[in-house]
C-alpha positions as CSV (number, residue, x, y, z in Angstrom):
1,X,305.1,-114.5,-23.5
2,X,303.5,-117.5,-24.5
3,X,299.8,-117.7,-23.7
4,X,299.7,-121.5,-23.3
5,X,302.5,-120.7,-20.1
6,X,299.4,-118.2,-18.3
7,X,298.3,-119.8,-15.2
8,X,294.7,-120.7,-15.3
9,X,292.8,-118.3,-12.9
10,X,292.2,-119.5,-9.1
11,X,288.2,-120.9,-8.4
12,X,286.8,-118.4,-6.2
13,X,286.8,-119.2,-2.6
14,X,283.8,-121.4,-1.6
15,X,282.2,-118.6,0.6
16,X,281.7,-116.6,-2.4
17,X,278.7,-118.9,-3.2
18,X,276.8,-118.5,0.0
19,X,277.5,-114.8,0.4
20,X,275.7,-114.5,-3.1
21,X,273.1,-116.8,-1.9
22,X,272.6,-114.6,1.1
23,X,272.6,-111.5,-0.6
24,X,269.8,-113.0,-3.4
25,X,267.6,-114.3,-0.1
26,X,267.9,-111.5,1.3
27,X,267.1,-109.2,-1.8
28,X,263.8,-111.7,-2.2
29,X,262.7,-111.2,1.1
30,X,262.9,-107.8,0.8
31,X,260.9,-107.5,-2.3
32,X,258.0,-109.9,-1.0
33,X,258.0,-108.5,2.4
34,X,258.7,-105.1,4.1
35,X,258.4,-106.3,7.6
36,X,261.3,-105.6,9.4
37,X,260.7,-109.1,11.8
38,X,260.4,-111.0,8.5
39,X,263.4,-109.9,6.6
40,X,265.5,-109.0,9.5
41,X,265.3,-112.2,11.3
42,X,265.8,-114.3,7.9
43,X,269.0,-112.2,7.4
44,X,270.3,-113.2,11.0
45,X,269.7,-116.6,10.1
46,X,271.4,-117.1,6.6
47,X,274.2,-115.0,8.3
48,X,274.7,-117.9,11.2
49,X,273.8,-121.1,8.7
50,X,275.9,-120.1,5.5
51,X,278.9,-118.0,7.1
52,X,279.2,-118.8,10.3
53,X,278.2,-115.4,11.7
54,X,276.5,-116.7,14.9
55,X,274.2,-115.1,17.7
56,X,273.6,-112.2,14.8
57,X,271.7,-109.8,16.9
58,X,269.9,-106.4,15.7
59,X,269.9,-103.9,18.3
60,X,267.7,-100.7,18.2
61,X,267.4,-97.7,19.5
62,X,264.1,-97.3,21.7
63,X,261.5,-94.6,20.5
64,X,261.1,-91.5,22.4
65,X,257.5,-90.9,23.5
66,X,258.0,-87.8,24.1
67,X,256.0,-85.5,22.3
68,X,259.3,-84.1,20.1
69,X,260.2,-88.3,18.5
70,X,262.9,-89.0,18.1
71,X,265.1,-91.4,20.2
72,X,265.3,-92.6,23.8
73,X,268.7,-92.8,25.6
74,X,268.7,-96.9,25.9
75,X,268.5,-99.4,22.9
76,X,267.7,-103.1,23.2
77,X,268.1,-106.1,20.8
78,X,264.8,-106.3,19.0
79,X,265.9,-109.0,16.3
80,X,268.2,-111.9,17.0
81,X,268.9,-115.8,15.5
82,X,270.8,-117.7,18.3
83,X,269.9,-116.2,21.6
84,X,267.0,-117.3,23.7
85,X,264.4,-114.3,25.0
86,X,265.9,-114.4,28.2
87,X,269.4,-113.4,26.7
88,X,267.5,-110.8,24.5
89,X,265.7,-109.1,27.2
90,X,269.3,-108.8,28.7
91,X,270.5,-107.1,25.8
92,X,269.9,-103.3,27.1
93,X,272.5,-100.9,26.5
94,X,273.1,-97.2,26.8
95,X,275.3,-95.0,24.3
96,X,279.0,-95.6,25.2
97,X,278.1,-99.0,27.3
98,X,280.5,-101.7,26.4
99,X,281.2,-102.4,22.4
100,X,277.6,-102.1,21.3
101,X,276.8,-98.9,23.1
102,X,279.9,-97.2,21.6
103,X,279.0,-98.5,17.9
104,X,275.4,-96.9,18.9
105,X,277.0,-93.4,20.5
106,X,279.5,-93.2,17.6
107,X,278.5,-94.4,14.8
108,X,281.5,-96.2,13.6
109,X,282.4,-100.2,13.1
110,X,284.2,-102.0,16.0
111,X,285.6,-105.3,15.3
112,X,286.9,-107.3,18.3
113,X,289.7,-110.3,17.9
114,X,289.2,-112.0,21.0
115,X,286.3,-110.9,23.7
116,X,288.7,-112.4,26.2
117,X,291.1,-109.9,25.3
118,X,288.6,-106.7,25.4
119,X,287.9,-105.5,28.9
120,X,284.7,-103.1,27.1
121,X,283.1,-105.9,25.7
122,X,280.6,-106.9,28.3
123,X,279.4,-110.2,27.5
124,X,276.1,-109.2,29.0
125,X,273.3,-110.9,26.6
126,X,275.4,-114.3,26.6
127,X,278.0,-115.2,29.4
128,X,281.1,-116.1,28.9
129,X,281.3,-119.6,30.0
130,X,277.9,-120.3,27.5
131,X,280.2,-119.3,24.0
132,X,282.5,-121.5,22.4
133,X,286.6,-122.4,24.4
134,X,288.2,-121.1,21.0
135,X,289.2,-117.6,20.5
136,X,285.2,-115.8,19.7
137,X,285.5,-112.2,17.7
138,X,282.8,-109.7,17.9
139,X,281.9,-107.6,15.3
140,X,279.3,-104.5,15.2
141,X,278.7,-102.2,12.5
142,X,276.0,-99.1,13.2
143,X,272.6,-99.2,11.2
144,X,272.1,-95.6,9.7
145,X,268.4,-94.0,8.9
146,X,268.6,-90.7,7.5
147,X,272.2,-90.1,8.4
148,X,271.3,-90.8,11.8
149,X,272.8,-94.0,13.8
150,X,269.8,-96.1,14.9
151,X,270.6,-99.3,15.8
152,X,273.6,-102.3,15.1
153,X,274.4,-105.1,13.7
154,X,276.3,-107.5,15.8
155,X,277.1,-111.2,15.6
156,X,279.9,-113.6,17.5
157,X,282.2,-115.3,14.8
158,X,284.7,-118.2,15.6
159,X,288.6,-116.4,15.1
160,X,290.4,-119.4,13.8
161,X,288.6,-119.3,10.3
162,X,290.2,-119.3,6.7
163,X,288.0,-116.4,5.9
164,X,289.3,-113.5,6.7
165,X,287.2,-110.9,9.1
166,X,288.0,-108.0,6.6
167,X,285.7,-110.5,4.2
168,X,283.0,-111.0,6.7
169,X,283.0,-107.2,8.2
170,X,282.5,-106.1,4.1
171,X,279.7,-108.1,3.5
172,X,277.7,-106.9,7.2
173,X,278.4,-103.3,6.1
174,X,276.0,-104.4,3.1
175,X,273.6,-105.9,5.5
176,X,273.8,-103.2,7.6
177,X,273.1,-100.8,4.8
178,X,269.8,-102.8,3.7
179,X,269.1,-103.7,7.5
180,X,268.9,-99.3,7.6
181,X,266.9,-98.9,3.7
182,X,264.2,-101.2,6.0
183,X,263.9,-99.7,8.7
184,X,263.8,-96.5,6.7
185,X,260.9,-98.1,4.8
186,X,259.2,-99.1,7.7
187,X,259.4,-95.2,9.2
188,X,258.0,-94.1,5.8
189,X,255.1,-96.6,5.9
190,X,254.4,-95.6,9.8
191,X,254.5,-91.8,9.1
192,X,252.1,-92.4,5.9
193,X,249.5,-94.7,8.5
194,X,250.0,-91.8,10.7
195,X,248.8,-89.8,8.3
196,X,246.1,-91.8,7.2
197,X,244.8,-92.6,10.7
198,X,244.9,-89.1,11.5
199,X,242.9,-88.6,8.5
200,X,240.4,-91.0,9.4
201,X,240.3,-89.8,12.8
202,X,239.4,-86.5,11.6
203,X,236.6,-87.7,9.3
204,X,235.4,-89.9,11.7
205,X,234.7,-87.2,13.7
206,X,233.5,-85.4,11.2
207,X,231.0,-88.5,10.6
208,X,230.0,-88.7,14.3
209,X,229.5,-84.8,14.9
210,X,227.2,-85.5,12.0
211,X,225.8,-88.4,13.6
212,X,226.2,-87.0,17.0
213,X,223.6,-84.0,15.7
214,X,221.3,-86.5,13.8
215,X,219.8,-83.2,11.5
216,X,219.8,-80.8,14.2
217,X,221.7,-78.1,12.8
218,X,223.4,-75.2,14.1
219,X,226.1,-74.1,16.5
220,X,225.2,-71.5,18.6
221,X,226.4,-72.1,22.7
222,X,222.7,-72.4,23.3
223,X,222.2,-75.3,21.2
224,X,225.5,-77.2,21.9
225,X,224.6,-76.8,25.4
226,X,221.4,-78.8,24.8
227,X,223.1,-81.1,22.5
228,X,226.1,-82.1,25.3
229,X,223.6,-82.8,28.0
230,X,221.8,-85.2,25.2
231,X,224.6,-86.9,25.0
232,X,225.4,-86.9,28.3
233,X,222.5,-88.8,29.3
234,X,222.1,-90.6,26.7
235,X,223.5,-94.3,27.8
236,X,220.9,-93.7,31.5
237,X,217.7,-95.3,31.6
238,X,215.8,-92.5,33.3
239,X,213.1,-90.3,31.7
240,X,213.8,-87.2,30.4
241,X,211.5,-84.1,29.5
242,X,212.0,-81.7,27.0
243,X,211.1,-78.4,27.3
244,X,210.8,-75.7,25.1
245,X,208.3,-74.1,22.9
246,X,206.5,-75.0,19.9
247,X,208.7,-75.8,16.7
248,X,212.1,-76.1,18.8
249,X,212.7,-80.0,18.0
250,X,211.3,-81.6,20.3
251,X,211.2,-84.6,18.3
252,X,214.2,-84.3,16.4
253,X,216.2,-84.5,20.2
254,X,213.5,-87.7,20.5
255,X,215.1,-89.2,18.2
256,X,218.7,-88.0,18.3
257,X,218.7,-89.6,22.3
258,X,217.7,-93.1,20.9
259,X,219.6,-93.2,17.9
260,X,222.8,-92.4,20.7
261,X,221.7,-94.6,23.3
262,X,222.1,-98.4,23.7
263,X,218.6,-99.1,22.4
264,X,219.7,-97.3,18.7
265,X,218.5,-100.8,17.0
266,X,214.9,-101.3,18.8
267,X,211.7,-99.6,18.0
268,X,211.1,-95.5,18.5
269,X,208.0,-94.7,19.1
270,X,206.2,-91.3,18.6
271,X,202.6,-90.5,20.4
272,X,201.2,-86.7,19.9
273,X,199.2,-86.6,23.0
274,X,197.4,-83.4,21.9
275,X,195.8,-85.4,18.8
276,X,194.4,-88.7,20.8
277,X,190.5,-87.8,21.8
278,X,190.3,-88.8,25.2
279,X,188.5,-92.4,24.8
280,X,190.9,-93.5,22.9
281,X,194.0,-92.9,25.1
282,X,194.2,-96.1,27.0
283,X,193.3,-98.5,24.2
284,X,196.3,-96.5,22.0
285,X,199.1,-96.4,24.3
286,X,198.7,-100.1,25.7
287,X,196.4,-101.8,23.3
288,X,193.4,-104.0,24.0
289,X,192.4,-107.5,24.1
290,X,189.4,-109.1,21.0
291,X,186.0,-108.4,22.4
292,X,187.3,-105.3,24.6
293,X,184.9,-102.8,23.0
294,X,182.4,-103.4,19.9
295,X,184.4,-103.9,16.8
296,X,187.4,-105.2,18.4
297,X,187.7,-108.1,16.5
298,X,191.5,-108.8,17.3
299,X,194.1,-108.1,19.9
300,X,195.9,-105.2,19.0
301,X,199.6,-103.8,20.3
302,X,199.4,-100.8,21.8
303,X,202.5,-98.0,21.9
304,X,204.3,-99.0,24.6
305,X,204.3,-103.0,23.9
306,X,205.7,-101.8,20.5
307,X,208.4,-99.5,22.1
308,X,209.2,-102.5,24.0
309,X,213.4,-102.5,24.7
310,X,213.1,-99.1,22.5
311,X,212.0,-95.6,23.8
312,X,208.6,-94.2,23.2
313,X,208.4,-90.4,22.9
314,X,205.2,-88.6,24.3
315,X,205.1,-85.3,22.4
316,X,203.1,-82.9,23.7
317,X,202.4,-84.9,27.7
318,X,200.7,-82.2,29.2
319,X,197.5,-82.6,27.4
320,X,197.1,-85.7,28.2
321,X,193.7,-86.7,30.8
322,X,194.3,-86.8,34.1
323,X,193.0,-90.7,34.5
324,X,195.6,-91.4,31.9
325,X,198.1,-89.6,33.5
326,X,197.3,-92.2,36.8
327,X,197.8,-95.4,34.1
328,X,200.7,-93.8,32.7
329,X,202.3,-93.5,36.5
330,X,201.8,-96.8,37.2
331,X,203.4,-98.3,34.1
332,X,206.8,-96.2,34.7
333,X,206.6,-97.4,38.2
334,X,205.7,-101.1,37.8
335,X,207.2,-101.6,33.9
336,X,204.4,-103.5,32.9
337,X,200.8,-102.4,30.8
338,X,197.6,-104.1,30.9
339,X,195.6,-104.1,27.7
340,X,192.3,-102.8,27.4
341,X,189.7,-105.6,28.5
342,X,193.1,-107.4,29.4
343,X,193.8,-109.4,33.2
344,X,197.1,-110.3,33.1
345,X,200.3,-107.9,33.2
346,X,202.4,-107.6,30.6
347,X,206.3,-106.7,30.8
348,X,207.4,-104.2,28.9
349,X,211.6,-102.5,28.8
350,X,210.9,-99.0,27.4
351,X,212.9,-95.4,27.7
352,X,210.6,-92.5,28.3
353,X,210.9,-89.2,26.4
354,X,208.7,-86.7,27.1
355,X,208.0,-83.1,25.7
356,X,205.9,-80.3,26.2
357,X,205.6,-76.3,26.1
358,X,203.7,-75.7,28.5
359,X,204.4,-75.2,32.6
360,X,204.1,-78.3,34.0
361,X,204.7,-77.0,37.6
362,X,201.8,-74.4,36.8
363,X,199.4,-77.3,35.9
364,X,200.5,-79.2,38.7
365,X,199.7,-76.0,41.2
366,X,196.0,-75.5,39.1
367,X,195.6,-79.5,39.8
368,X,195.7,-80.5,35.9
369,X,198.8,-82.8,36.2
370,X,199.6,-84.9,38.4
371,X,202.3,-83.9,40.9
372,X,203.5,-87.3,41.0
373,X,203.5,-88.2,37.6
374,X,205.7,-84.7,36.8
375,X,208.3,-85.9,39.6
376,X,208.6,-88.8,38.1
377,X,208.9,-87.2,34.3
378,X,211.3,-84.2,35.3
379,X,214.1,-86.7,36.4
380,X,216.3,-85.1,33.6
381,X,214.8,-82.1,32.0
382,X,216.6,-81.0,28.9
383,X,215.4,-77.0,27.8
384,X,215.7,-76.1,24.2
385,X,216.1,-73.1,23.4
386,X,213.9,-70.6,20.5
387,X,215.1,-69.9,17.9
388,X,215.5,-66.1,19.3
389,X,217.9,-67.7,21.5
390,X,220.2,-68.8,19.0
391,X,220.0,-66.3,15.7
392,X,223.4,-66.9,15.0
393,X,221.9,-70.3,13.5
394,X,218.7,-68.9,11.9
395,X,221.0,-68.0,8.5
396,X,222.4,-71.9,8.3
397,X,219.1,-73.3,9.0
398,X,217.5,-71.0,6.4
399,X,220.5,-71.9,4.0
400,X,219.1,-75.7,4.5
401,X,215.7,-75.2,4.2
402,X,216.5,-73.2,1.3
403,X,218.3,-76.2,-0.3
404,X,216.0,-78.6,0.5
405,X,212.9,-76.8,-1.1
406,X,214.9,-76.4,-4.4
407,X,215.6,-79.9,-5.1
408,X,212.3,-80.9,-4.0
409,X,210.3,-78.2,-6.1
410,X,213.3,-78.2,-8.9
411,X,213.6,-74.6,-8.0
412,X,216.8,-72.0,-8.0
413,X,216.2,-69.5,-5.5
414,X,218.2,-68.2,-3.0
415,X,218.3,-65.1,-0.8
416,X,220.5,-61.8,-1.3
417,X,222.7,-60.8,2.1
418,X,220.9,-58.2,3.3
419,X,217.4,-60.5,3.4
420,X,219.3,-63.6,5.2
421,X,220.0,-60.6,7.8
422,X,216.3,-59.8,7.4
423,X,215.7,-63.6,8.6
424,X,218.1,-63.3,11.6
425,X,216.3,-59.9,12.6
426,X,213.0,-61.6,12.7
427,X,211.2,-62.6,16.1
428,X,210.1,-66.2,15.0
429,X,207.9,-67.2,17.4
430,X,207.0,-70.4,15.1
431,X,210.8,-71.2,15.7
432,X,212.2,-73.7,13.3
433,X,208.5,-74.7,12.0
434,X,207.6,-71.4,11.1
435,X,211.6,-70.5,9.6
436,X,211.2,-73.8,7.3
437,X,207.2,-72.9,6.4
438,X,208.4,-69.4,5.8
439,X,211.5,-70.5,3.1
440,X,209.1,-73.2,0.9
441,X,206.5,-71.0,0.9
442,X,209.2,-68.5,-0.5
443,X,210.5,-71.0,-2.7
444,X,207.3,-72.1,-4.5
445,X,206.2,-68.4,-4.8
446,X,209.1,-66.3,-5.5
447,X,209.1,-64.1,-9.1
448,X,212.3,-64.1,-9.2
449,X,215.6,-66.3,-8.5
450,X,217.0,-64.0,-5.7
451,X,214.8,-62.8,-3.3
452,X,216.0,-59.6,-1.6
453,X,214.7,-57.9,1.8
454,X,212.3,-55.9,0.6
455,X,210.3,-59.1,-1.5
456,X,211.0,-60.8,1.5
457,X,208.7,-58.8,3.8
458,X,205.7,-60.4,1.8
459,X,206.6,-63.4,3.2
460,X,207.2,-62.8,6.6
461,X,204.2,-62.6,8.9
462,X,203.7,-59.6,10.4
463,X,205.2,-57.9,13.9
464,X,201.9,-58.4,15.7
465,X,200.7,-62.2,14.9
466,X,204.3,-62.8,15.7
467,X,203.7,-60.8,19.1
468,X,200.4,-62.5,19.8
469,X,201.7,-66.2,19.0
470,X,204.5,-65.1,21.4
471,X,201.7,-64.3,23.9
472,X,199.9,-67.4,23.3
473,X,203.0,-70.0,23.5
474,X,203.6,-68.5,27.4
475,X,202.6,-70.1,30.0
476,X,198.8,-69.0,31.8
477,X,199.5,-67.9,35.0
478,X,197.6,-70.1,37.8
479,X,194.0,-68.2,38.7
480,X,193.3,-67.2,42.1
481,X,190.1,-66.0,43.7
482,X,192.5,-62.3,44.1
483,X,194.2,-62.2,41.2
484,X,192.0,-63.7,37.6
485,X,193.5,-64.4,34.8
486,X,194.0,-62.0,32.3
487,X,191.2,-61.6,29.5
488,X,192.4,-62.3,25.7
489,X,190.8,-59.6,23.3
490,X,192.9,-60.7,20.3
491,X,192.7,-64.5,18.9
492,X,196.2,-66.1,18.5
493,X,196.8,-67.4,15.0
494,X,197.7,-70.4,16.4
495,X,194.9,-72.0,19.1
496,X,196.2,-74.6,21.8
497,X,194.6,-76.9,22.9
498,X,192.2,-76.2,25.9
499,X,190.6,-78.8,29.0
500,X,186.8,-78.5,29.2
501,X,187.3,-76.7,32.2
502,X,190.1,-73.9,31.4
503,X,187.7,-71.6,31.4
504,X,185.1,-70.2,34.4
505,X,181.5,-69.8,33.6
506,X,181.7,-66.4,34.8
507,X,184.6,-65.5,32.3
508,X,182.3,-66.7,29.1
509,X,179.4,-65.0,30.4
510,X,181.4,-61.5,30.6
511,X,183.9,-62.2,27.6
512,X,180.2,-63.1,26.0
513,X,178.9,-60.2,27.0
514,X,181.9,-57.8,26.1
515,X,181.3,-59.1,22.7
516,X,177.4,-58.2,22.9
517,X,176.6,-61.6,22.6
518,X,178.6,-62.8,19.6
519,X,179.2,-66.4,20.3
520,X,182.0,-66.4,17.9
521,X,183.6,-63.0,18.5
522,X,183.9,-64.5,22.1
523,X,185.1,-67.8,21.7
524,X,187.8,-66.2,19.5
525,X,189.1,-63.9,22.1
526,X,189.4,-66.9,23.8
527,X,191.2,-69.2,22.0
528,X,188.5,-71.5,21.6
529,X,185.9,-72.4,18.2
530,X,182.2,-71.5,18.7
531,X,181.7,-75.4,19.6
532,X,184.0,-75.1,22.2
533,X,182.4,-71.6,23.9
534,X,179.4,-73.0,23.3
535,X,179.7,-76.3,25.2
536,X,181.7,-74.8,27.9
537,X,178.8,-72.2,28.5
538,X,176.2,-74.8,28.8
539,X,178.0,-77.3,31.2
540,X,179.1,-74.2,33.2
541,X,175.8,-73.0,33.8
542,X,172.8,-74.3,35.9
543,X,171.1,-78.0,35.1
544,X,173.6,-78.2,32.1
């Protein structure tokens, strides 16, 4: 056959070019953009502008939020080009309702001639009468994720076309197929921020307990009890005393109720009332004026203008004077201070904390605090508990300690099992204090790098200082003219504290004479130092 007679080869038909142009838009779009709105929408629209595939509409299957996922019984057009938002939101549709629910319930391509012809098609998004007078096809082709039908793709296409609807239902197979790769994407990049969120979630909260415990360590129910009705108060405005004994924290739950309240970012204050001499309480807590006293030679702030909008924590309030206790009553009643040598009133916002360890109610019955004044403290008391109360902590807190004095003293000791059970066997009646003395002290003085039980004991103090501190932390019973209070022949190792007048002058002149006159014998079976006794026993007695 001659080659000259072979009949050149016929031009492609002109679609050819904007199918290729939609397929290379839409491959771009999916490379720059995994959004399904982005892509999905841009599809719809080079489908109705280049091919005549009008009204394209995506319709998806609605999540289930229940808590097994999956999918809902109803899907809804989420992405369209050509209908308004009132013909989407009419675009609802169960499995098996009209031509789009069956697509959705089978999973297989339906292509529809003529709509008119059709009595399942619904014509429920767009009415009849709003769609061209020619002869309209309809053709929907499932969306598949995972082998599982999720969605279709529809669109309305003039019959009466050159271009044949095997043509166009080809290419939205294709479109369908990348339609379900972005959707699948999409899942994938939702379960992986799932994941992530979840993640952070979790180490938020592993942040905030953190935060939420602000150094106070430990986990016994005793503790978290203390801890939850922090928090719980926390965001009020009203005072709150903290009881306990000695070495408990008071401070460190100071602190840990600012740092979570709505004043975190204003001043905290701290005021040991047990180490302010009595003449100087007034001019310390609310300041004084230039020229208040000699040697005033400026105005100074006292504690509560500087806790202003903060809190101010009183460590230690039952020590403080009664006249101070009358100024201090006044200031949480009224919210304002007046300086030392000071006329006017000055405003001040502050949060009261308060702690002590002793019996406030038995002061208040012996008439050394101010009924009034402990009403008005003991809105929310907060009891933390001893360390005996929660030894299932003493091995974590020793375990801190123990770090915290190696890399401070570039040390590398730790303790064998049986002694960290020695520790939680211990009375403690220093509590935390005396657990965290206990651990440097074995730090720095240690002979070797693990310290068993029986080196250990050397550092412990012994059973009975750890009885007698016990004794001495308790509460004094009130005195009545029946019933005295009970005479102390050892010396604690650790003295509180005492008013001038905690002592009778008949109970120094007989603990003076049980000790045949030794001044000192008898003011440390008292709890009090020779200057003490000896004052005491001359302003108790006759003309002193």
């Amino acid at each position: 056959m001659d080659p000259t007679l072979t009949p050149p080869p016929l031009p492609d038909p002109p679609w050819r070019a904007q199918e290729l142009l939609l397929m290379r838009e839409v491959i771009r779009l999916i490379g720059k953009s995994l959004a399904p709105g982005v892509v999905l929408r841009e599809m719809l629209h080079l489908m109705s502008e280049l091919l005549g595939l009008n009204r394209g509409r995506i319709v998806l299957a609605d999540q289930d939020d229940s808590a097994k996922g999956g999918y809902a019984n109803t899907a809804r057009i989420c992405f369209a080009y050509g209908l308004t938002q009132a013909e989407m939101a009419r675009g609802v549709y169960a499995p098996g309702e009209g031509i789009t629910g069956r697509v959705l319930a089978t999973g297989q391509p339906m292509l529809v001639q003529d709509i008119d012809a059709e009595p399942q098609f619904l014509a429920r998004a767009v009415p009849r009468d709003q769609l061209p007078q020619e002869t309209v096809a309809y053709l929907a082709l499932p969306i598949d994720v995972n082998g599982q039908t999720v969605g279709v793709l529809a669109c309305h296409r003039i019959r009466s076309r050159l271009r044949h609807l095997n043509d166009d239902v080809a290419l939205l197979k294709i479109l369908a197929t990348l339609a379900g790769q972005v959707l699948q994407l999409q899942g994938l990049m939702q379960e992986k921020t799932r994941a992530l969120e979840t993640r952070n979630v979790l180490l938020t909260h592993a942040l905030d307990a953190a935060a939420v415990r602000y150094g106070i360590i430990g986990t016994s129910s005793a503790l978290l009890q203390a801890i939850d009705e922090l928090e719980r108060v926390s965001q009020a405005q009203a005072s709150v005393l903290l009881l306990g004994e000695s070495g408990t924290g008071k401070e460190l739950f100071a602190r840990a109720l600012h740092l979570s309240s709505q004043r975190r970012d204003a001043p905290f204050i701290k005021v040991n009332c047990a180490a302010i001499p009595d003449t100087l309480f007034e001019s310390e807590l609310f300041g004084y004026e230039r020229g208040a006293f000699t040697g005033a030679a400026s105005a100074r702030t006292g504690w509560f203008e500087q806790a202003d909008r903060g809190t101010i924590f009183l460590d230690e309030i039952g020590d403080m004077p009664l006249a101070m206790q009358t100024k201090l009553l006044r200031t949480l009643q009224e919210g304002t201070i007046v300086r030392l040598g000071g006329k006017s009133e000055i405003k001040v916002d502050v949060r009261l904390v308060a702690a002590t360890h002793r019996d406030l109610e038995t002061e208040v019955a012996n008439g050394t605090f101010r009924r009034d004044l402990f009403y008005r403290l003991n809105v929310i008391p907060i009891r933390l508990p001893s360390l005996r109360e929660r030894r299932e902590d003493i091995r974590t807190l020793a375990v801190h300690f123990m770090n915290r004095a190696n890399q401070a003293n570039q040390r590398n000791v730790y303790l064998s099992p049986a002694a960290l059970t020695r520790l939680e066997e211990h009375p403690w009646p220093g509590n935390i204090r005396e657990l965290g003395n206990v651990i440097e002290r074995m730090v720095l003085l240690a002979d070797s790098p693990m310290v068993s039980a029986t080196e250990l004991e050397r550092f412990l103090p012994s059973e009975s200082a750890g009885t007698l501190n016990l004794l001495a932390s308790a509460p004094v019973p009130a005195s009545t003219p029946g019933n005295p209070p009970p005479r102390t022949l050892a010396a604690p190792l650790v003295r509180d504290y005492l008013p001038a007048h905690s002592h009778t002058l008949e109970e120094l002149q007989e603990t003076l004479a049980l000790h045949r006159g030794n001044q000192s014998r008898a003011a440390q079976a008292l709890g009090l130092t020779v200057r003490q006794f000896s004052y005491r026993l001359r302003k108790g007695a006759p003309g002193g």
